[in-house]
N, C-alpha and C positions, 0 to 999 in steps of 0.2 A: 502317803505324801509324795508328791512327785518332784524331783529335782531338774532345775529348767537353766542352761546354760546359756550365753549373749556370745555371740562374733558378730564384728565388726566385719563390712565389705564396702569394699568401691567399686559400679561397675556404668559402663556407657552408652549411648546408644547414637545415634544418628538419627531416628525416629521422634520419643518422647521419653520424660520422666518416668511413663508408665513399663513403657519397654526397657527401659534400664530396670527399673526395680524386678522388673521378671525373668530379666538375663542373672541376676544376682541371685535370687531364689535358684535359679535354675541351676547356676554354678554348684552353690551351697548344697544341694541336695544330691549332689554329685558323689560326696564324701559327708553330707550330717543325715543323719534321719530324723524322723517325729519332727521337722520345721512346725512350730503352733503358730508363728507371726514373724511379722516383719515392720517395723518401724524407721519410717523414711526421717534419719535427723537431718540434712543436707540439701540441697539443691541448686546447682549450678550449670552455667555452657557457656561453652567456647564459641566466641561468634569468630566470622570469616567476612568482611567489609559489611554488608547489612545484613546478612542474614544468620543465623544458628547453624552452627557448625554440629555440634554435638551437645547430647545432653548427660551430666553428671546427676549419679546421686551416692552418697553415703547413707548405708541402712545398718539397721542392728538387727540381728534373726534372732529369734529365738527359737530355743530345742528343748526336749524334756530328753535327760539323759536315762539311759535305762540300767 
């Protein structure tokens, strides 16, 4: 039986939602191992007069703890 822990991240990008969600893995794998998924609850940006400033996401990762 394998046991599977949840954190919570926030992280940004200037590009896209996508590159946020891969700067946040990227973090997290810095210090969790076994990452199995990542689930985007979130999405948001900061605009700057018309255009997108930045993009926001809140993810939950999940890990199988060993």
């Amino acid at each position: 039986m394998a046991v599977l822990k949840v954190i919570e991240l926030m992280a940004n990008s200037p590009e896209s939602w996508e590159d946020a969600t891969q700067k946040a893995v990227k973090q997290a794998a810095r210090t969790v191992k076994n990452i199995k998924s990542v689930y985007v609850q979130d999405q948001s940006a900061m605009v700057n007069g018309d255009q997108v400033a930045e993009y926001r996401v809140n993810v939950k990762i999940t890990f199988e703890v060993q």
